[in-house]
Gaussian input, Z-matrix of N, CA and C with variables (Angstrom, degrees):
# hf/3-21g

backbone

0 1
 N
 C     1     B1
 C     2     B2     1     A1
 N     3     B3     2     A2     1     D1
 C     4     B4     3     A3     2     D2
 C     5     B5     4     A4     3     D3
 N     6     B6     5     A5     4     D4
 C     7     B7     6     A6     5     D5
 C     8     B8     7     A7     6     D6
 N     9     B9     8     A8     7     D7
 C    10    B10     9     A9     8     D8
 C    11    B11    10    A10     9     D9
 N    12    B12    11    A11    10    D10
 C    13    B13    12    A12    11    D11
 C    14    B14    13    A13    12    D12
 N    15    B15    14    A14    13    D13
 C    16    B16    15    A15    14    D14
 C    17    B17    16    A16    15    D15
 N    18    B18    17    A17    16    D16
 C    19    B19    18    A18    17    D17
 C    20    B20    19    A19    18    D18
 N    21    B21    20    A20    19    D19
 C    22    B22    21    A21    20    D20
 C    23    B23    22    A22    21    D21
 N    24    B24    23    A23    22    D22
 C    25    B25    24    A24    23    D23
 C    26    B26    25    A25    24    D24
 N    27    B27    26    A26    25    D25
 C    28    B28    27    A27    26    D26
 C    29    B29    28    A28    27    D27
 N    30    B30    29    A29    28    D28
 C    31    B31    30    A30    29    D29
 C    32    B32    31    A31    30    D30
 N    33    B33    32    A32    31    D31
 C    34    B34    33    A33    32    D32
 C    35    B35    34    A34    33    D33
 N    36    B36    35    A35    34    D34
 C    37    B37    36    A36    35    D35
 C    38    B38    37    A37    36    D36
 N    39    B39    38    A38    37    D37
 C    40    B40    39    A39    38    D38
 C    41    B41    40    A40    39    D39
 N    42    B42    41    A41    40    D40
 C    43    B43    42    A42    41    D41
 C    44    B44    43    A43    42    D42
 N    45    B45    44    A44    43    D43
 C    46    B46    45    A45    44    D44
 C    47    B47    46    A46    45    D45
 N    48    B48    47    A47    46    D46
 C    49    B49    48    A48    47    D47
 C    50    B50    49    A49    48    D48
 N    51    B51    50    A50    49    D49
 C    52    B52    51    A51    50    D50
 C    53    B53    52    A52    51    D51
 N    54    B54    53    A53    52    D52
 C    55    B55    54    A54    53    D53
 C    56    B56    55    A55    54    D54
 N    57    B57    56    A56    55    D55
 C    58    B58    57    A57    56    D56
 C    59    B59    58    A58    57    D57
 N    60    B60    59    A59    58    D58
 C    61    B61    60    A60    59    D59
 C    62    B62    61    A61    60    D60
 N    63    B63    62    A62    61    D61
 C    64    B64    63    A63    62    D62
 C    65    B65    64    A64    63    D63
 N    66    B66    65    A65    64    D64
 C    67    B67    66    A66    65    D65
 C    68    B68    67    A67    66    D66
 N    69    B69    68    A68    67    D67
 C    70    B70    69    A69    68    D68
 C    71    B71    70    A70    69    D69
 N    72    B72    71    A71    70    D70
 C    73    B73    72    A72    71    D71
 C    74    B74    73    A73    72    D72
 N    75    B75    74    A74    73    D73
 C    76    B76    75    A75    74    D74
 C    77    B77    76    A76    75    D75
 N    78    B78    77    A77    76    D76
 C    79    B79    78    A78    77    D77
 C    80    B80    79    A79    78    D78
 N    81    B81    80    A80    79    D79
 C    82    B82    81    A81    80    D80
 C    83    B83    82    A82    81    D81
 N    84    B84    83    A83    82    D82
 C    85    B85    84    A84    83    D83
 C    86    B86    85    A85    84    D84
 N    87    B87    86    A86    85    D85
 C    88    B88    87    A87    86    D86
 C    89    B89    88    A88    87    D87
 N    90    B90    89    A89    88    D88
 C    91    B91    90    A90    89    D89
 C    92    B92    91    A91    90    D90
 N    93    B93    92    A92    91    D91
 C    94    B94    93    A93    92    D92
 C    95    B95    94    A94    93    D93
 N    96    B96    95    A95    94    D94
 C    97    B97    96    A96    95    D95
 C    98    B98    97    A97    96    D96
 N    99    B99    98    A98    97    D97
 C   100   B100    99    A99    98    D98
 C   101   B101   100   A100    99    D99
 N   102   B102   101   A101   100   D100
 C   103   B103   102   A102   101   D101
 C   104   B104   103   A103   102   D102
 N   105   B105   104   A104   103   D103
 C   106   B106   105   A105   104   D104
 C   107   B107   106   A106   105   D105
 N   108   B108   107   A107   106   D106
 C   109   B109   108   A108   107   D107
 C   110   B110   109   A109   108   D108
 N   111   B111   110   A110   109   D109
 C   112   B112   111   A111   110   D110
 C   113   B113   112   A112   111   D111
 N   114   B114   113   A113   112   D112
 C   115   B115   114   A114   113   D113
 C   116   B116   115   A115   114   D114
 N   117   B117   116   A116   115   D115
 C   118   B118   117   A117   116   D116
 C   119   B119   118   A118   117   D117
 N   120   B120   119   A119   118   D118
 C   121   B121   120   A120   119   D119
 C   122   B122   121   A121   120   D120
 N   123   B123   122   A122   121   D121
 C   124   B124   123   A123   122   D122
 C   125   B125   124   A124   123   D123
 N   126   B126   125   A125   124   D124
 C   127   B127   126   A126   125   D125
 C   128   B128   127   A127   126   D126
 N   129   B129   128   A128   127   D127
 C   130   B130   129   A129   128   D128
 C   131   B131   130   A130   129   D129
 N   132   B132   131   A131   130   D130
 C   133   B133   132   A132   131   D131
 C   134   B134   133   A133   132   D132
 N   135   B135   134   A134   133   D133
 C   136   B136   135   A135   134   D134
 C   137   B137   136   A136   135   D135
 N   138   B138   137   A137   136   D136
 C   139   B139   138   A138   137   D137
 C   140   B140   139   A139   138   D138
 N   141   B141   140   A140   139   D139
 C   142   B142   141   A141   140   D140
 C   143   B143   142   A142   141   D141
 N   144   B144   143   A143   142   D142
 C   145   B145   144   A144   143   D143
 C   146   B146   145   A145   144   D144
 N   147   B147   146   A146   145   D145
 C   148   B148   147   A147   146   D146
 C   149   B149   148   A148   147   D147
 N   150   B150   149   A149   148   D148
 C   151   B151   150   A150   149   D149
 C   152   B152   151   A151   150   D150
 N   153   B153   152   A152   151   D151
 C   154   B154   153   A153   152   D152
 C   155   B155   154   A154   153   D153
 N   156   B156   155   A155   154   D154
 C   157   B157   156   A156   155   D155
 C   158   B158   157   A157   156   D156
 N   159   B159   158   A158   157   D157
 C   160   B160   159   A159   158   D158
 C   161   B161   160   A160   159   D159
 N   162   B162   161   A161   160   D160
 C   163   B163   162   A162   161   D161
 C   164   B164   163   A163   162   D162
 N   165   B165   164   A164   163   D163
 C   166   B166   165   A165   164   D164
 C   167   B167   166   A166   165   D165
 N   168   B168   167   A167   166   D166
 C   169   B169   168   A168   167   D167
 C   170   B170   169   A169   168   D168
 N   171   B171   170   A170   169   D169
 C   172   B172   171   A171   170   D170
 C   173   B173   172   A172   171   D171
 N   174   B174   173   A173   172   D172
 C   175   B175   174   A174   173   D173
 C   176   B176   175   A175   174   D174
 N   177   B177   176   A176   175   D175
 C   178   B178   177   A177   176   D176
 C   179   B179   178   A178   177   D177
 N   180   B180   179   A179   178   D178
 C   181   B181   180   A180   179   D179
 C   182   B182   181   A181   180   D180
 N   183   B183   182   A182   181   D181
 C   184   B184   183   A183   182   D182
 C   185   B185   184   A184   183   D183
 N   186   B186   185   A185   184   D184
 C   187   B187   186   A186   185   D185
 C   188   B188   187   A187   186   D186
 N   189   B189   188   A188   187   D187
 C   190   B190   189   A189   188   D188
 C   191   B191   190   A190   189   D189
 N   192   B192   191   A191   190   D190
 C   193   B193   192   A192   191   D191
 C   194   B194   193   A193   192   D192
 N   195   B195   194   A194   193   D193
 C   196   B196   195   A195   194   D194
 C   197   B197   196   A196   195   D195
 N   198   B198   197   A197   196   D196
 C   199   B199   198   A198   197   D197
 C   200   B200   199   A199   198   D198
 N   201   B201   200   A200   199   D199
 C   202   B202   201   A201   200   D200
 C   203   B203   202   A202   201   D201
 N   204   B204   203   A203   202   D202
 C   205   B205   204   A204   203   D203
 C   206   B206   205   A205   204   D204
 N   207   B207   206   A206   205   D205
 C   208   B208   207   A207   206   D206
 C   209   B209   208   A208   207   D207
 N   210   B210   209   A209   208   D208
 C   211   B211   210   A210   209   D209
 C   212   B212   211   A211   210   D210
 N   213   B213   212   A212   211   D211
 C   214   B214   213   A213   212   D212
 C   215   B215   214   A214   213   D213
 N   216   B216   215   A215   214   D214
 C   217   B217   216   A216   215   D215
 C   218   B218   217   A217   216   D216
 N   219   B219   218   A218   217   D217
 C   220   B220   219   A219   218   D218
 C   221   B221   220   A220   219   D219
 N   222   B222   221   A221   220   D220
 C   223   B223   222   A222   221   D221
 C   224   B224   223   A223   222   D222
 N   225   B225   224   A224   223   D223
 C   226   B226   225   A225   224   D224
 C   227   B227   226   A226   225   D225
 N   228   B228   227   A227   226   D226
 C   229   B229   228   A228   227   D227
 C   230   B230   229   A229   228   D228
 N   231   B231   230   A230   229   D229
 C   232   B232   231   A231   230   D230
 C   233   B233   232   A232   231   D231

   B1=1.4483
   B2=1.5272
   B3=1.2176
   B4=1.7082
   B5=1.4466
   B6=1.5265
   B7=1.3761
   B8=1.6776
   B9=1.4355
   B10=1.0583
   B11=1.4878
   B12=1.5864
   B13=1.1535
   B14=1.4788
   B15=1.3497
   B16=1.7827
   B17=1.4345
   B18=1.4230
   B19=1.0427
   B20=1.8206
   B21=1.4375
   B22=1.7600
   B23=1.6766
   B24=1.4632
   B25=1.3334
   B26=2.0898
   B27=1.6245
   B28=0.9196
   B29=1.6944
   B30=1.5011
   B31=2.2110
   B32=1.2856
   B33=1.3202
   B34=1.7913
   B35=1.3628
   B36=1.4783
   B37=1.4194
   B38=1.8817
   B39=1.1385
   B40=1.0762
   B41=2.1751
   B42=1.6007
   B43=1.8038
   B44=1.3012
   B45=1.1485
   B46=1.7644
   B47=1.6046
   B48=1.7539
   B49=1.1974
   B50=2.0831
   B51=0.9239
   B52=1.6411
   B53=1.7099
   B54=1.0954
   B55=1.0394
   B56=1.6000
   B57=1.2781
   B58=2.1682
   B59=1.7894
   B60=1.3155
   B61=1.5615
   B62=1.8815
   B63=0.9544
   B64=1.7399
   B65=1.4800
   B66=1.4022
   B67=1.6431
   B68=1.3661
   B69=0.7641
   B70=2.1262
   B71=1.0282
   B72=1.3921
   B73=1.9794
   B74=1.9842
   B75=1.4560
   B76=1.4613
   B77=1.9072
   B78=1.0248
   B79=1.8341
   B80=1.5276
   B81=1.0817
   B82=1.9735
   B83=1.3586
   B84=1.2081
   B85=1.1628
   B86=1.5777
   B87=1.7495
   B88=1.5076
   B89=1.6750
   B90=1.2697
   B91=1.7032
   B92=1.4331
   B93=1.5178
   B94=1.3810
   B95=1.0575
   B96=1.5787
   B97=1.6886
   B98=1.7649
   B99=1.7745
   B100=1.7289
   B101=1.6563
   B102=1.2212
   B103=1.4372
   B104=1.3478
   B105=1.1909
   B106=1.6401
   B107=1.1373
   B108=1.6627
   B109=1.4037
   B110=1.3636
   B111=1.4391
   B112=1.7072
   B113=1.0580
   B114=1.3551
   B115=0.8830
   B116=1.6314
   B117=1.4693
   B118=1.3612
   B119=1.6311
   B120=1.3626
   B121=1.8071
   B122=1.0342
   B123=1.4222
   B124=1.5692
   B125=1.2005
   B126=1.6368
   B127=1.6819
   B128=1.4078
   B129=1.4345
   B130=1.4366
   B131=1.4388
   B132=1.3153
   B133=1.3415
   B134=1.6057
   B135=1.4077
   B136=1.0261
   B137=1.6048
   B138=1.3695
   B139=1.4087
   B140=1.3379
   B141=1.4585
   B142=1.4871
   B143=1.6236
   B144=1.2949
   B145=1.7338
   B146=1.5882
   B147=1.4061
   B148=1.3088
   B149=1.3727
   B150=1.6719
   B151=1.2024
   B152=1.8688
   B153=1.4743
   B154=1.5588
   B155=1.8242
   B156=1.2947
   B157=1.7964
   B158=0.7620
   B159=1.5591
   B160=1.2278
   B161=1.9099
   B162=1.6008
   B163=1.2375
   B164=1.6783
   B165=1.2408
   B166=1.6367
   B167=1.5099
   B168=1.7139
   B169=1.1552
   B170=2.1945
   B171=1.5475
   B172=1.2610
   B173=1.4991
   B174=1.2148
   B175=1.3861
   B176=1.7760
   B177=1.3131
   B178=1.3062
   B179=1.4973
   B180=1.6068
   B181=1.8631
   B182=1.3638
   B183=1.4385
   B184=2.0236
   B185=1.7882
   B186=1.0319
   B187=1.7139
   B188=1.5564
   B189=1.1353
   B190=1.4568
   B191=1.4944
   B192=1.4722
   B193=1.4952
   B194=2.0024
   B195=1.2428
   B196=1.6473
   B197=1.6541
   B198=1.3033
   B199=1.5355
   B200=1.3250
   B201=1.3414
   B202=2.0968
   B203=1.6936
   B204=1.6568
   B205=1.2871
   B206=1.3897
   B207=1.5117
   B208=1.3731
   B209=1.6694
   B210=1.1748
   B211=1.4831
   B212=1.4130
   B213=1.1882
   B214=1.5805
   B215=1.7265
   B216=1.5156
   B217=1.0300
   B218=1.6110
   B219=0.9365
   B220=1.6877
   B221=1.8278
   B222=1.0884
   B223=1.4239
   B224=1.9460
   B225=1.4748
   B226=1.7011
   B227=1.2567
   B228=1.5780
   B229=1.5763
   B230=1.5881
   B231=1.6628
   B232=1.3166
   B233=1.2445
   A1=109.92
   A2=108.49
   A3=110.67
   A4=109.28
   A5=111.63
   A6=111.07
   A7=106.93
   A8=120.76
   A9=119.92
   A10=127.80
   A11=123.39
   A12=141.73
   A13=104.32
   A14=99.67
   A15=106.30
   A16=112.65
   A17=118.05
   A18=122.22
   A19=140.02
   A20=86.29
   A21=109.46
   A22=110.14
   A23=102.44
   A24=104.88
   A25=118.67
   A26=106.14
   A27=132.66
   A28=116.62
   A29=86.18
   A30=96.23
   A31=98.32
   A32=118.83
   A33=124.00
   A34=116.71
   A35=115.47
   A36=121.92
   A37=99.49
   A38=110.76
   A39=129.64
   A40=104.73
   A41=85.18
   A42=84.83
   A43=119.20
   A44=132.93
   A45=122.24
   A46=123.43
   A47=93.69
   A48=88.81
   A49=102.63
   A50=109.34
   A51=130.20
   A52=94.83
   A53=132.50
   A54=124.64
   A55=115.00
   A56=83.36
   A57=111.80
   A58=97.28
   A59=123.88
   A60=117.29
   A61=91.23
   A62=102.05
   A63=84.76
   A64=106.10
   A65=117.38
   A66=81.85
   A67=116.81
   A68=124.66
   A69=119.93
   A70=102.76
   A71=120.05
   A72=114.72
   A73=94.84
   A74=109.00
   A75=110.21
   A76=88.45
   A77=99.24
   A78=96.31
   A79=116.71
   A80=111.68
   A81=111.79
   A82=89.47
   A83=153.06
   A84=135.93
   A85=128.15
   A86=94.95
   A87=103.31
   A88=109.14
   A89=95.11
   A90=91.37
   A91=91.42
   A92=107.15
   A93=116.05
   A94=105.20
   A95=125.25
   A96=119.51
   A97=84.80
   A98=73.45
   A99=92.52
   A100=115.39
   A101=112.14
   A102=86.94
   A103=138.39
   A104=97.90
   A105=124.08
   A106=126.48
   A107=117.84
   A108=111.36
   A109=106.23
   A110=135.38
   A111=119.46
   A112=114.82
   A113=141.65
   A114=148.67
   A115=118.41
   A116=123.49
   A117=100.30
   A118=94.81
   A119=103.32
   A120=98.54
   A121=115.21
   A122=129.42
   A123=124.66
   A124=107.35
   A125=119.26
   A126=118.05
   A127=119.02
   A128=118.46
   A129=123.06
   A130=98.07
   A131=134.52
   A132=123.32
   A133=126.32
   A134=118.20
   A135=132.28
   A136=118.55
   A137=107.22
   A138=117.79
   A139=108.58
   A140=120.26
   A141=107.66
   A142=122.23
   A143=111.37
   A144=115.48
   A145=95.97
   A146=134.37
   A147=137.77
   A148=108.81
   A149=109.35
   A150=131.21
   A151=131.81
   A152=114.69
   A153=116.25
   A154=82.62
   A155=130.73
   A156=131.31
   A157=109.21
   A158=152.80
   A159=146.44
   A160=93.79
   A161=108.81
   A162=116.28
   A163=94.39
   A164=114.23
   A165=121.42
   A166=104.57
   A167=132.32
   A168=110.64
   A169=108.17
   A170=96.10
   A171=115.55
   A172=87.73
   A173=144.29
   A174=146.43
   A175=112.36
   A176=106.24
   A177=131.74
   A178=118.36
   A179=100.96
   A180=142.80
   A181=98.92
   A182=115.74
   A183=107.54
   A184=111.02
   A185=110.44
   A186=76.65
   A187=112.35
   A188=127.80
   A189=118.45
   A190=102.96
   A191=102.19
   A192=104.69
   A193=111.40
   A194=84.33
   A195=91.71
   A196=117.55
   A197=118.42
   A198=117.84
   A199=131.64
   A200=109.96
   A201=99.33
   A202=102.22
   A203=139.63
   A204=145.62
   A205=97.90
   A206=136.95
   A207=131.35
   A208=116.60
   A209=95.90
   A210=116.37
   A211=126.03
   A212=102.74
   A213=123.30
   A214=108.25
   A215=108.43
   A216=115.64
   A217=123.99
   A218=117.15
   A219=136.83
   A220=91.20
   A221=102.11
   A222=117.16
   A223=111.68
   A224=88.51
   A225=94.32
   A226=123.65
   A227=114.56
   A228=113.23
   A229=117.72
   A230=111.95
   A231=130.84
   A232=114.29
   D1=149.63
   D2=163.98
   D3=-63.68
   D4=165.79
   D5=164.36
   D6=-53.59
   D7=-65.94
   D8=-163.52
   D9=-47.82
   D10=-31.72
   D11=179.04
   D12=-72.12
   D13=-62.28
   D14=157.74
   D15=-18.78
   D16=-97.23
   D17=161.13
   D18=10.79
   D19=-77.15
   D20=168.00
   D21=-62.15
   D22=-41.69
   D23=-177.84
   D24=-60.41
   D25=-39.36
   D26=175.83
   D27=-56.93
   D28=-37.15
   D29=-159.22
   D30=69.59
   D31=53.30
   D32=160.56
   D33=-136.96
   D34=147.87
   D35=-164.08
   D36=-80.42
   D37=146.81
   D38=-150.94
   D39=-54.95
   D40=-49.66
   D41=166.70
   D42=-75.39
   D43=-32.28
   D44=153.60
   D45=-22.30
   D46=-67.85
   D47=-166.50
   D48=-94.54
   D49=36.06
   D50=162.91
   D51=-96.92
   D52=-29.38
   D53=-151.55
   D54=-104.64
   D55=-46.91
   D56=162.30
   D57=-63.54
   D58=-27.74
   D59=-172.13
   D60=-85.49
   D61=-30.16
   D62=-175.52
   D63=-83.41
   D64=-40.89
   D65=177.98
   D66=-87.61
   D67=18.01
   D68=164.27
   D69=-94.95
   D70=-23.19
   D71=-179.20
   D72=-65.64
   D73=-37.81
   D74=-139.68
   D75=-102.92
   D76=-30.11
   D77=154.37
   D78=-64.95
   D79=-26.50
   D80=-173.38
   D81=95.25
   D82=61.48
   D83=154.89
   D84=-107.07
   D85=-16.12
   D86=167.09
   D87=-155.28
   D88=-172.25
   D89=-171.72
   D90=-136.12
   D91=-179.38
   D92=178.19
   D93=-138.67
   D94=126.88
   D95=174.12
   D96=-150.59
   D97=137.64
   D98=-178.57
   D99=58.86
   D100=32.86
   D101=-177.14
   D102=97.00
   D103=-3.41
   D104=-176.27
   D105=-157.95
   D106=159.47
   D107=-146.95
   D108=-121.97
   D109=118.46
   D110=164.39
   D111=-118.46
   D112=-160.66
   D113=-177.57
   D114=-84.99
   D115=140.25
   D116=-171.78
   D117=-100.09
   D118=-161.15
   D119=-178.50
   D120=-73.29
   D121=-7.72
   D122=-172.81
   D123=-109.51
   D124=-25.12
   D125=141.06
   D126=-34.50
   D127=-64.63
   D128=-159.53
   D129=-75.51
   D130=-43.31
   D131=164.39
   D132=-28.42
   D133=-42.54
   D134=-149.86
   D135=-135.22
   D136=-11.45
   D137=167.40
   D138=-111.63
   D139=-23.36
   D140=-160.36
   D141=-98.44
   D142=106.04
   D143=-148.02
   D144=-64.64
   D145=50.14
   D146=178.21
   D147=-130.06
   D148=-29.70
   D149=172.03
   D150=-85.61
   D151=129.14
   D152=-127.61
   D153=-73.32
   D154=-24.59
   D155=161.94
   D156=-69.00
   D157=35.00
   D158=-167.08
   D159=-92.36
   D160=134.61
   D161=-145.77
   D162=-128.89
   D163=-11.15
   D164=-175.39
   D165=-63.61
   D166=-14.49
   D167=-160.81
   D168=-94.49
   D169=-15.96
   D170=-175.40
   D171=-86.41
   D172=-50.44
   D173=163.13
   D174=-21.24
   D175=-74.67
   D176=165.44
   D177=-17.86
   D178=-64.24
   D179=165.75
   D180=-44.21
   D181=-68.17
   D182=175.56
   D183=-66.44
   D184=-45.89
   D185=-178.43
   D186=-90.96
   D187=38.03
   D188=175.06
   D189=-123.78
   D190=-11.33
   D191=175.43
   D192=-120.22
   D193=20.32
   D194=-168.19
   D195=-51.70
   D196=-26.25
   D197=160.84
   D198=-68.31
   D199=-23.15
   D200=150.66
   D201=-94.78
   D202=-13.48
   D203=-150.09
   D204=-76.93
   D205=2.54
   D206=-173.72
   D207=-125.77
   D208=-178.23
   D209=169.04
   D210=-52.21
   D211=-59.02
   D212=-173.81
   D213=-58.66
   D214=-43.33
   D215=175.11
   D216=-65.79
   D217=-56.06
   D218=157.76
   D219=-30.08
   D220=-95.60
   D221=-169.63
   D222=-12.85
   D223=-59.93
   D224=177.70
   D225=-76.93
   D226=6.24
   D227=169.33
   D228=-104.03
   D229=22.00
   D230=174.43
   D231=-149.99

């Protein structure tokens, strides 16, 4: 996908998800050819819920539990 389609696809404003594209590019998580973005192999390893490392469900686990999932929280239970 383009960023921009990305984007729309997401429900994110166009520099957001410019911004989410740079750090997954700079993690290795995708590549860019021509203009568009997929997944690279260590993406699809690890993003692609088809794939036996598929890592989205512990992903899922931090932001659905993200109010004990931090620092701040930890911190104030000691």
């Amino acid at each position: 996908m383009t960023s921009a389609l990305l984007a729309k696809y997401l429900g994110l404003k166009l520099r957001a998800t410019q911004a989410l594209i740079s750090c997954a590019a700079t993690l290795g998580f995708i590549k860019c050819l021509n203009n568009k973005y997929e997944l690279s192999s260590l993406g699809k390893a690890y993003l692609d819920s088809k794939s036996p490392s598929y890592y989205g469900k512990v992903l899922d686990l931090l932001i659905q539990e993200h109010s004990i999932m931090n620092y701040e929280y930890i911190k104030k239970q000691f």
